[in-house]
C-alpha positions in Angstrom: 0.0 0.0 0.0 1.2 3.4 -0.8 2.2 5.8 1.9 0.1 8.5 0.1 -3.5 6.6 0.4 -6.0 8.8 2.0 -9.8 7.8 3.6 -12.3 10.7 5.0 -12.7 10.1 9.0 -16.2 10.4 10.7 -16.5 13.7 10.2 -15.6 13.5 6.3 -12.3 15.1 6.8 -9.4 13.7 5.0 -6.4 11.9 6.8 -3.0 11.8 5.0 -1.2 8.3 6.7 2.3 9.1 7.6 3.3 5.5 8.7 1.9 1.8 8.3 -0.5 1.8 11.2 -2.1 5.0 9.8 -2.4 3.9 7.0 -4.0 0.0 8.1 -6.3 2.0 9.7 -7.4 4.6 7.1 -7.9 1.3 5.0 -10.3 -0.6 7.7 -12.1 2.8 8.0 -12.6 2.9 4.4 -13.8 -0.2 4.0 -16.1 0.5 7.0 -14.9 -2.1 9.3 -15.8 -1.5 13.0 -18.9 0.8 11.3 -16.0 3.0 10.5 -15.0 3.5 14.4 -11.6 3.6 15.5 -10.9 3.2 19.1 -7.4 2.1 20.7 -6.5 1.9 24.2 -3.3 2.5 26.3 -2.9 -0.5 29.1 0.4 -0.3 31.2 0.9 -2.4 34.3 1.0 -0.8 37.2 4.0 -2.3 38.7 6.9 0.9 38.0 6.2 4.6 36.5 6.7 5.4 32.9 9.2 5.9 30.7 10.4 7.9 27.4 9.3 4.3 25.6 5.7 4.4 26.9 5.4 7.9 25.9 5.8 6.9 22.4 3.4 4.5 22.9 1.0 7.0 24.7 1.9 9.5 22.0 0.7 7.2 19.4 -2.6 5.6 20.9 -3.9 8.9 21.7 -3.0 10.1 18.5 -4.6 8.1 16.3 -7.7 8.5 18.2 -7.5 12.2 17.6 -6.5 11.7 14.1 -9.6 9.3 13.3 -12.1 11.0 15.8 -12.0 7.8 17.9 -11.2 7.4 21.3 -8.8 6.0 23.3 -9.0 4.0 26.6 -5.9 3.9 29.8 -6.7 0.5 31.3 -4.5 -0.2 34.3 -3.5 -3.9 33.8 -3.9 -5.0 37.4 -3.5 -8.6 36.7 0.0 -9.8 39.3 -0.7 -8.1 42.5 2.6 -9.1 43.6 3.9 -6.3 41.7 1.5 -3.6 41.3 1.1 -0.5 44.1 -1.3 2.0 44.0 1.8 4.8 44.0 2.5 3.0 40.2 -1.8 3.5 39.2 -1.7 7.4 40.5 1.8 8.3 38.3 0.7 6.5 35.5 -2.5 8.9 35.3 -0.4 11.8 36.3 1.9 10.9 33.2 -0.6 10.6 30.8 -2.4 14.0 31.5 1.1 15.7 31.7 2.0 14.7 27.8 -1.3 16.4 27.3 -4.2 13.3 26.8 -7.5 12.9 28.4 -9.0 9.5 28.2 -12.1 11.4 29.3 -14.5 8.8 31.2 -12.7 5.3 29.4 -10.5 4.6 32.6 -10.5 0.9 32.8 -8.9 -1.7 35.2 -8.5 -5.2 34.2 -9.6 -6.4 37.6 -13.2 -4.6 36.3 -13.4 -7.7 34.2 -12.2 -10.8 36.4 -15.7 -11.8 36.9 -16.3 -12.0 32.9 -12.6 -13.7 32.8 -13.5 -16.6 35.0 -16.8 -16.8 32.8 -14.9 -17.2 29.8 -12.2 -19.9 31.2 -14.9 -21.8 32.3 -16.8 -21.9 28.4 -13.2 -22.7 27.4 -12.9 -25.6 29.8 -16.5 -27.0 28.3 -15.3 -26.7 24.9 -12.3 -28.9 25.9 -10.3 -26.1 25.0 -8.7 -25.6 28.3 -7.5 -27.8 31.3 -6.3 -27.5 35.1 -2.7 -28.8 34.5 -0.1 -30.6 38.6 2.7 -29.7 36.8 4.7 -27.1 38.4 6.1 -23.9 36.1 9.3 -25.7 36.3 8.2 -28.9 34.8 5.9 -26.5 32.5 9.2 -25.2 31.4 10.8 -28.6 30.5 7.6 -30.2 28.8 7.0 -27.0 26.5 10.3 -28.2 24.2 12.7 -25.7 22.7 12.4 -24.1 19.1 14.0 -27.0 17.8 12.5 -29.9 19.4 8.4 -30.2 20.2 7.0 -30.5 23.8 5.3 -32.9 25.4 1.5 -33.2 26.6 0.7 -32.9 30.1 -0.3 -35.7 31.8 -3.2 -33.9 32.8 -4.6 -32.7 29.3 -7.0 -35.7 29.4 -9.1 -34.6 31.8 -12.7 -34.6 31.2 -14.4 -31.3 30.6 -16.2 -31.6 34.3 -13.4 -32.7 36.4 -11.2 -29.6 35.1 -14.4 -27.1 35.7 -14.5 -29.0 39.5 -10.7 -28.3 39.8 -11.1 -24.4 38.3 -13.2 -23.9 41.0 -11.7 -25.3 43.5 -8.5 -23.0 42.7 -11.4 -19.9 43.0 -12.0 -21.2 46.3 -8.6 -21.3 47.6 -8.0 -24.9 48.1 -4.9 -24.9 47.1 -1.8 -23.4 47.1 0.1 -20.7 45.3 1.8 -22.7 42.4 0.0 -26.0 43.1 -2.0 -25.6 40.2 -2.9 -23.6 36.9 -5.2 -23.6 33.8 -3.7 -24.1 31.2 -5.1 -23.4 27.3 -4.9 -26.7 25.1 -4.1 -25.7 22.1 -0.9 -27.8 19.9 2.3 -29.0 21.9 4.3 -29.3 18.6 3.3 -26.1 17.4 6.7 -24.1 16.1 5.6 -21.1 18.6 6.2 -21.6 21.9 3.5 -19.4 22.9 0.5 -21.6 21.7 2.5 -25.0 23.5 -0.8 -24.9 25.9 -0.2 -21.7 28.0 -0.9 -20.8 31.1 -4.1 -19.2 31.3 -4.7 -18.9 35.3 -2.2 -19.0 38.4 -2.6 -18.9 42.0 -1.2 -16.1 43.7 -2.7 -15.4 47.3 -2.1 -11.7 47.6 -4.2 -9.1 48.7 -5.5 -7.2 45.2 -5.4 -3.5 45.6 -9.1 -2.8 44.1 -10.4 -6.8 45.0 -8.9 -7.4 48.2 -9.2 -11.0 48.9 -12.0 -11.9 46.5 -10.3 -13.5 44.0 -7.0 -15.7 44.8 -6.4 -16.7 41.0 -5.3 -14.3 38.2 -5.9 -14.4 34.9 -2.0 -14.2 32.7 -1.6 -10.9 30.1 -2.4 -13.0 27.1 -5.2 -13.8 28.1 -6.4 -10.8 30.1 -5.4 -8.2 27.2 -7.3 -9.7 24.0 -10.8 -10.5 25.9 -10.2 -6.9 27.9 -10.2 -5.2 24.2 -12.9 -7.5 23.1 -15.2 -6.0 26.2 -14.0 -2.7 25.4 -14.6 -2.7 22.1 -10.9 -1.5 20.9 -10.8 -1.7 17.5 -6.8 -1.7 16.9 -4.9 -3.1 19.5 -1.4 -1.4 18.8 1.8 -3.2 20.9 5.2 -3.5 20.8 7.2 -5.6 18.4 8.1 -8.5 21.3 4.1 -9.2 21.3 4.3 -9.8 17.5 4.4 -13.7 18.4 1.6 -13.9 20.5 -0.9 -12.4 18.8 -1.5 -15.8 17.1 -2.4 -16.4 21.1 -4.5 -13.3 21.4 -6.6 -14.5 18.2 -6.8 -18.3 19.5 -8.5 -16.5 23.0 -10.9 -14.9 21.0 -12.0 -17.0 18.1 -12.5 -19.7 20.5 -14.8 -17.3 22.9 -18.4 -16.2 21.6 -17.0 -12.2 21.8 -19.0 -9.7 20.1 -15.5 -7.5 19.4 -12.4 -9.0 17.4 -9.5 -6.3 17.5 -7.2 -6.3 15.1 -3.7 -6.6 16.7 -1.0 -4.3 15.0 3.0 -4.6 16.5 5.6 -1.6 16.2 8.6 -0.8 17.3 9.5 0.0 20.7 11.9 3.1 21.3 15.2 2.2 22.0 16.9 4.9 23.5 21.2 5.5 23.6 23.1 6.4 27.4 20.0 5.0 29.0 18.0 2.6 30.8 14.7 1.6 28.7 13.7 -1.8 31.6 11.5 -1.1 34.1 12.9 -4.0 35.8 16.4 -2.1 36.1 14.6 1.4 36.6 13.3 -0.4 39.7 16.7 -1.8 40.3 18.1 1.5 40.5 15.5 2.7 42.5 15.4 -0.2 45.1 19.7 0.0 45.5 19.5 4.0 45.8 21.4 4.6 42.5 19.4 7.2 42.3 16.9 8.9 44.3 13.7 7.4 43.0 11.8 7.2 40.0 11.5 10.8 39.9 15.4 11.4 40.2 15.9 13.6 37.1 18.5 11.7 35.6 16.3 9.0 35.1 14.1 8.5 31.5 11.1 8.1 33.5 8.2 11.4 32.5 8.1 11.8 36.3 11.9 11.9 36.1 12.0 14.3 32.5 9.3 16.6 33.7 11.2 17.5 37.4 14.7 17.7 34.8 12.4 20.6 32.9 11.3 18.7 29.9 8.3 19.7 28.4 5.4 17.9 27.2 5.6 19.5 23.6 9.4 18.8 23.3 8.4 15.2 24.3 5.5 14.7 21.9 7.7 16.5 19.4 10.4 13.9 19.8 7.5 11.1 19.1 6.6 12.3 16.2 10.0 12.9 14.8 11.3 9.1 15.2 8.2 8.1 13.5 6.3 4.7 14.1 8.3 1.7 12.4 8.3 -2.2 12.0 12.0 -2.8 13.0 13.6 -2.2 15.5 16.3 0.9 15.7 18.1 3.0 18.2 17.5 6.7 18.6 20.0 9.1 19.8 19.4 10.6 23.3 20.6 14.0 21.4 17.5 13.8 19.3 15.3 14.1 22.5 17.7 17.0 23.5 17.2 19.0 20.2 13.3 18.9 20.5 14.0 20.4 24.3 15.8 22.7 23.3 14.0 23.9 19.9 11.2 24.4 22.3 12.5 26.1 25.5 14.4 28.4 23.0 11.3 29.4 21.9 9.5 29.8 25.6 12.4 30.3 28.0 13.3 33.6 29.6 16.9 34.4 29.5 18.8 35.3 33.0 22.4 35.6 34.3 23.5 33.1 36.5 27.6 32.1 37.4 28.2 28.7 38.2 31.9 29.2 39.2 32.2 32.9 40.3 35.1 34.6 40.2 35.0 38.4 41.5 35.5 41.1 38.8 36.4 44.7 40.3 35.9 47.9 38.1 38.9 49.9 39.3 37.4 53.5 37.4 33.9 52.4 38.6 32.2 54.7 41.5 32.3 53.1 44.9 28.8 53.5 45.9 26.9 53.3 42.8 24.7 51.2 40.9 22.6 51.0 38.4 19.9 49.2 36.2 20.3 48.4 32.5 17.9 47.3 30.2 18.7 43.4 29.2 16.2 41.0 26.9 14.0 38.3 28.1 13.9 36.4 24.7 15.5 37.7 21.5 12.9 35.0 19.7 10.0 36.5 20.6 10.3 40.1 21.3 6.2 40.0 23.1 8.2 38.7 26.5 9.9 42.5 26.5 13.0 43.3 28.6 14.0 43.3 32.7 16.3 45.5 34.1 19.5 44.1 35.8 21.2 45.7 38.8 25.4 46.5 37.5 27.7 47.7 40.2 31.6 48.1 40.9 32.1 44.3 41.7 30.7 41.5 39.7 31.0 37.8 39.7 32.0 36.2 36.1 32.8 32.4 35.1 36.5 31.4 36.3 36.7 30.0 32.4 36.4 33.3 31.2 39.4 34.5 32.0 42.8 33.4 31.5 45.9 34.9 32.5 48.1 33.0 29.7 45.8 32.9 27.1 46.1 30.4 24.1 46.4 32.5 20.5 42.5 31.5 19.9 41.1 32.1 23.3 39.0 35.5 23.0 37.6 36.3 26.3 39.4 37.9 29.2 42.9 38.0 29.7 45.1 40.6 30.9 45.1 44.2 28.4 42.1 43.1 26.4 38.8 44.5 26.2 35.5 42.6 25.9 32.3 43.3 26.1 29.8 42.7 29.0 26.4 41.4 28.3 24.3 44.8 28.2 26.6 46.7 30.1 30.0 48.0 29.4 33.2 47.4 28.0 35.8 46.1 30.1 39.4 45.7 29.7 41.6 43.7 32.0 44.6 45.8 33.9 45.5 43.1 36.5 45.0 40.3 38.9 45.0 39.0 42.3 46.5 36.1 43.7 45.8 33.8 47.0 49.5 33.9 48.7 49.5 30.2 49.3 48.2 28.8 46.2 48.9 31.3 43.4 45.1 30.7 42.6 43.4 34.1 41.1 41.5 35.4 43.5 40.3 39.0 42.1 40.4 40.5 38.8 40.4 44.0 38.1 39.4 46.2 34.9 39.2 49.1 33.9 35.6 50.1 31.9 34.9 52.6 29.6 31.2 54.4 30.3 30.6 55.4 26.8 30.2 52.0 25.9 26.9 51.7 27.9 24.4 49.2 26.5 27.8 47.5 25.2 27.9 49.4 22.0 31.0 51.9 21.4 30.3 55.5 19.5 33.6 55.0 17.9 32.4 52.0 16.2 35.5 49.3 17.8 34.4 46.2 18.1 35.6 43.0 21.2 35.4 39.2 20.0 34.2 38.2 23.3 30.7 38.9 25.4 30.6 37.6 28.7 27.7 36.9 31.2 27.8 38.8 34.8 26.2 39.2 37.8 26.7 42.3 40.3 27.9 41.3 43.6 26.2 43.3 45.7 22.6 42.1 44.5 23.3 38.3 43.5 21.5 35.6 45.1 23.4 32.4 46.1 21.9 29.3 44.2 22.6 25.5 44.2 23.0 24.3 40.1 22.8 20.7 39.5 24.4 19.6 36.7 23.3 16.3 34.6 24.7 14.2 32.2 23.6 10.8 30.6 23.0 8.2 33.3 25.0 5.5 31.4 28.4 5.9 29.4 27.8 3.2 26.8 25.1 3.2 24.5 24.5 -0.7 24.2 22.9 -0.9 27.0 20.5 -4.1 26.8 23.2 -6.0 26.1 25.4 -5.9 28.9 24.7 -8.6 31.8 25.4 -5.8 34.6 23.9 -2.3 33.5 25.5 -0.7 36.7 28.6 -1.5 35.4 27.7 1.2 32.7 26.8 3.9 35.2 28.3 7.2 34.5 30.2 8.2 37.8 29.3 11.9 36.7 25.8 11.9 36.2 25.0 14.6 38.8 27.5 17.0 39.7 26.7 19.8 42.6 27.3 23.4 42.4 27.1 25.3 45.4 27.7 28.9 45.9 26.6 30.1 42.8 25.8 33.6 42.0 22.6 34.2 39.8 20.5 37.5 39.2 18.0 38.4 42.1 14.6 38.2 40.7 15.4 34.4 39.7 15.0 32.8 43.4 11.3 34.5 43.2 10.9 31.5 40.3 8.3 29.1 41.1 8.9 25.5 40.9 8.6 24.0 37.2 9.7 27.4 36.3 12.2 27.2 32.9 15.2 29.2 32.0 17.7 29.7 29.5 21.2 30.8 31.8 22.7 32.8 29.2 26.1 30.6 27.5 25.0 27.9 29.8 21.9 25.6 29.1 18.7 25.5 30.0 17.4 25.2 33.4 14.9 24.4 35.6 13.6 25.3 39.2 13.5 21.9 40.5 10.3 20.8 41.7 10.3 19.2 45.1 13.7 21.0 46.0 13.0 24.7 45.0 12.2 27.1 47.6 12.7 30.8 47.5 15.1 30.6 50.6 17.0 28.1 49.2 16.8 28.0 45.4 18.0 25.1 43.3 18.1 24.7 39.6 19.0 21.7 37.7 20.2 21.5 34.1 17.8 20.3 31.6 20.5 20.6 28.5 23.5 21.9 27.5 23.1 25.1 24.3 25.3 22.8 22.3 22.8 21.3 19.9 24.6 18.0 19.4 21.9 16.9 16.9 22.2 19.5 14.5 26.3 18.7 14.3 25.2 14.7 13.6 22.6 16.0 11.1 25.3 18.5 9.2 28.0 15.3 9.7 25.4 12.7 7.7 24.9 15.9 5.0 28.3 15.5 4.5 28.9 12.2 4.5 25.9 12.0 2.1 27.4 14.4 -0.4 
């Protein structure tokens, strides 16, 4: 099917598919499958938060139930109570509303259905299409076979139709225990996938239930939960992950054996893999539950709880979604890709500031002792509707110990000793000499001469300074705390390796204390954005924040590291 085949939605606009489920879907609603309804459903298990990959998945479900005029459903999959907390069901929500999606009044829990679930087993067990199976998962595990060699039947797959509804129940009823016994589809022992070698339908787990309590002390497994909780549902396109791409011949078994009035059509795509990362809830939690990090908010995890307290932005992570595009195979994307969309969108949004990371104290010599006074400086050059702010200057400033350098290389243009550069909407400044710690030769003070014609840093003579440097006046900065991150893993294979931790960048976080910023940024409310001038962006950090004791973390870098791969591909390309 071509990419450019286009089908009027309910409401007799036209879609334009940009990707193979798009267009699957503008063919079924052409064709007017599903009375030309399309409704899709986002079901995570509640047993870790979200990540970066379910976005995309989020991202997607919800969008092509905007693009078609459908709807689309968040059901909690609530199905191993061993797992799943209550914490997990309230993030998951909080995620999903954050990225910008309302599932409206289609929040759904497959525990709603375990009722209808046992129902169904049961007309499975009278069509001789399921059993209660002794064997325990290890001896499940030896009888299913391998890829090349076919399993074995179960001594148990004879058993008559009443004795395995007699035994069903009796698992309902608790009369045995955990492991002891499951239910197990019979399907074809020899088949060449594993997944249809009689799976387990039904396991006993005797947990509390955090919506059933201690009703039900059997639970139904995914493959079965997730097809018959579509069917009840009504989903129309069940969209998944790649690794489900061999059980869907599973998830049609379920239901063209059950009298179901709904048959979704199952579609697989590729999950987001994602370099310098961890994309596993399993070792999200395992960085959580060994204090690797602070929890699954900590933002140098990929979690959304864990992006949106680093500063990201909902747009910049839709954006990202959208840009890596829906595919059948599997790829990895570049973390700098998901830094270019933050950045293309915060340098749209975000107010610009002063702020010194590692201060160094700058004395104007010719400079009158006791004055100050307020220049004009821009909020955001890109959108000239956010005006200006006015900036206290003074005789003493703090500037960046890296911009200045008393033996300066022949390309190094900011301050060093006899040259002039410009300060950021202030003056020209040109450096006459240091001052040195006694013990440790370390530069202590520099001082400059300025020249008050240049006010606004423009000179009427027309001379011109290679370098502009970011300031802030001593007398009115604010002490801030800066936390710096970088990627939380070094290597970007990182599903490969046996022991992730090993991977761990030692310099993920790095404190700043004793940093000097302007004064009206500790008034920023947490969630608040900025762009430090020659920094990064930043971002009042949400649970940290306070006005009396401000901290900021680093969302990313200026350097657009994207743009430098896209211009090196150009290249290579030509």
């Amino acid at each position: 099917m071509k990419e450019n085949n286009e089908a009027k939605n309910q409401t007799g606009e036209t879609n334009t598919p940009t990707h193979f489920i798009q267009n699957i879907i503008t063919e079924d609603v052409a064709q007017g499958n599903n009375n030309g309804n399309v409704v899709t459903r986002f079901p995570p298990e509640p047993n870790g938060y979200l990540h970066i990959g379910h976005a995309k998945s989020i991202c997607l479900n919800f969008g092509l139930a905007r693009d078609f005029k459908g709807k689309c459903h968040l059901r909690l999959d609530d199905t191993n109570p061993c797992k799943e907390n209550v914490e997990y069901i309230g993030s998951i929500k909080e995620d999903v509303a954050w990225l910008g999606f309302n599932w409206g009044d289609n929040c759904f829990f497959a525990s709603d259905y375990f009722e209808q679930l046992y129902s169904f087993a049961i007309e499975l067990i009278k069509k001789g299409k399921a059993y209660v199976c002794d064997l325990s998962a290890e001896e499940i595990r030896e009888y299913r076979g391998t890829l090349t060699e076919p399993g074995k039947e179960s001594p148990c797959r004879s058993r008559s139709s009443e004795e395995n509804i007699e035994l069903f129940q009796k698992m309902r009823a608790g009369e045995y225990a955990n492991g002891e016994k499951t239910l197990r589809a019979k399907i074809d022992m020899t088949s060449g996938n594993l997944n249809m070698r009689d799976p387990v339908l039904y396991r006993i787990l005797k947990v509390l239930h955090h919506r059933t309590g201690d009703k039900w002390c059997i639970y139904p497994m995914y493959d079965f939960t997730h097809c018959l909780s579509d069917s009840l549902e009504g989903i129309t396109h069940s969209i998944c992950t790649l690794e489900f791409e061999d059980h869907r011949p599973l998830y049609d078994w379920v239901l063209d054996n059950l009298e179901t009035s709904c048959h979704p059509r199952q579609i697989e795509f590729a999950r987001l893999n994602l370099t310098n990362t961890v994309m596993s809830k399993r070792k999200l939690l395992q960085l959580v539950d060994e204090k690797i990090v602070s929890g699954w908010d900590d933002p140098v995890m990929p979690t959304i709880s864990g992006l949106r307290r680093r500063g990201y932005t909902p747009a910049s992570i839709r954006n990202f979604c959208d840009r890596i595009g829906v595919a059948k195979r599997d790829s990895t994307v570049d973390m700098a890709l998901l830094d270019f969309h933050i950045r293309e969108d915060l340098n749209r949004s975000a107010r610009r500031v002063m702020a010194v990371l590692r201060p160094l104290k700058l004395v104007i010599d010719n400079y009158p002792d006791a004055q100050s006074e307020e220049l004009d400086a821009i909020n955001n050059p890109e959108d000239p509707s956010m005006g200006t702010r006015q900036v206290p200057f003074s005789k003493t400033l703090y500037i960046e110990q890296e911009d200045f350098m008393e033996d300066a290389p022949k390309k190094y243009f900011r301050l060093t000793p006899g040259r002039e550069v410009r300060l950021r909407y202030a003056y020209f400044v040109t450096c006459n000499s240091v001052v040195k710690d006694d013990t440790t030769g370390e530069i202590t003070e520099i001082h400059c001469s300025y020249d008050p014609e240049t006010r606004g840093g423009t000179a009427p003579d027309g001379r011109k300074v290679k370098s502009t440097i970011h300031w802030v006046s001593a007398s009115h900065a604010r002490d801030v705390e800066i936390r710096l991150y970088a990627h939380l893993l070094l290597d970007q294979e990182t599903e490969t390796k046996k022991d992730f931790k090993e991977l761990i960048n030692p310099a993920h976080l790095e404190v700043l204390q004793g940093c000097k910023a302007e004064p009206a940024l500790v008034e920023a409310a947490p969630g608040d954005r900025f762009q430090f001038e020659r920094q990064g962006y930043f971002c009042a950090d949400t649970k940290d924040h306070t006005p009396e004791s401000p901290v900021f973390n680093r969302i990313v870098t200026l350097r657009d590291t994207w743009k430098k791969i896209q211009n090196k591909n150009q290249k290579k390309s030509k």
